[in-house]
Structures are given as structure tokens and as C-alpha cells.
N, C-alpha and C positions, 0 to 999 in steps of 0.2 A: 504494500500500500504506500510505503515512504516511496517510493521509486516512481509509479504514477504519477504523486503529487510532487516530486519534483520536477516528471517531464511536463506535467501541465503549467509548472509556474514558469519554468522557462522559454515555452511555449506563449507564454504570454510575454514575457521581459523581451520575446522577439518579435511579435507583433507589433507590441508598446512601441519595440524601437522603429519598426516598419512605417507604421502612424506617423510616429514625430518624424521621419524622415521624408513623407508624403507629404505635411503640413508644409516642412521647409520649404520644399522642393516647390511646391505649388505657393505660397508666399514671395519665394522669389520669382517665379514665374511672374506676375504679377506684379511686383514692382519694377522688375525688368522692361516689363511692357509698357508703364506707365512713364520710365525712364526714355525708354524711344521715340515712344508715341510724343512725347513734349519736346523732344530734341528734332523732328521729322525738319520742322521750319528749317530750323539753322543749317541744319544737316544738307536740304537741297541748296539755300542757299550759297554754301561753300562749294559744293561741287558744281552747280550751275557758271558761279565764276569762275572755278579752276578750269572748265569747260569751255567757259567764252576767251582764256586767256589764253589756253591750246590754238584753238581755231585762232586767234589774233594773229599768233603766232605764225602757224602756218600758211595764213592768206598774204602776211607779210613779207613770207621767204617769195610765195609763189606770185606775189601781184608786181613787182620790180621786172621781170622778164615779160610778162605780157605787155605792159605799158608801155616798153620799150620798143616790143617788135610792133604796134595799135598806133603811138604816138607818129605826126610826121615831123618832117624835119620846121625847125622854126626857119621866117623867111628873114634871110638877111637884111632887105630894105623895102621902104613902105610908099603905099600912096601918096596923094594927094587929099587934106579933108575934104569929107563929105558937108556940103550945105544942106540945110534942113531946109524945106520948101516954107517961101512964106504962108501964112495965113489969109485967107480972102477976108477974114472977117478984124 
């Protein structure tokens, strides 16, 4: 009978421990979430700019070669002004 009651109390001291392990476990879950879920804002924000400064980045290496082969040559020397037509009124 001593041997029983000892496998049932220990049976229990490992449930007991099972429990408060499931409580933690689901407690932190929980505040973990609540931790992200409040950080979401910031979070896209940082990445959204680290994002926009990539791409800056890149459009900058590659937009110096296009402009150059797009642009024409400037004209060494200029007209004559242009008169604006008078007003009849």
C-alpha cells in the first residue's frame, strides 16, 4: 500500500509540474504577443526605410548611365531673343 501511495503522489508532483509548466508557457505566449503586436508600427517603419534607402541606393548607381546615354549634347552657342508679340488691347 506504501508503494501505491507513493506512485500516486509522485504522479501528481508531475502533473503539478506539467500545469505550472503549461501556465508559463502559455503566459509567455501571451505576453510575447502583446510585445509584437505593439512593436508591429515601429517594426514596419524601420524596415520600410531601410527598404526605401536600398532602392535609393540602387537607382543611384543605375540612373548616372542612363542619363548619360538619354541626355544630348548641350549647344555651344545661342540664338537670337525671342520678342513676345505685342498686345492689341
Amino acid at each position: 500500500m506504501l508503494t501505491q501511495q507513493g506512485g500516486f503522489l509522485l504522479m501528481q508532483k508531475v502533473f503539478n509540474l506539467l500545469g505550472a509548466t503549461a501556465f508559463l508557457m502559455s503566459g509567455a505566449m501571451v505576453v510575447g504577443s502583446v510585445v509584437l503586436y505593439t512593436r508591429i508600427p515601429s517594426l514596419t517603419k524601420y524596415y520600410m526605410s531601410e527598404l526605401k534607402l536600398e532602392l535609393t541606393k540602387v537607382v543611384t548607381q543605375m540612373l548616372p548611365a542612363q542619363i548619360d546615354d538619354v541626355m544630348p549634347e548641350l549647344p555651344s552657342t545661342t540664338g537670337p531673343a525671342i520678342e513676345m508679340p505685342k498686345s492689341p488691347f
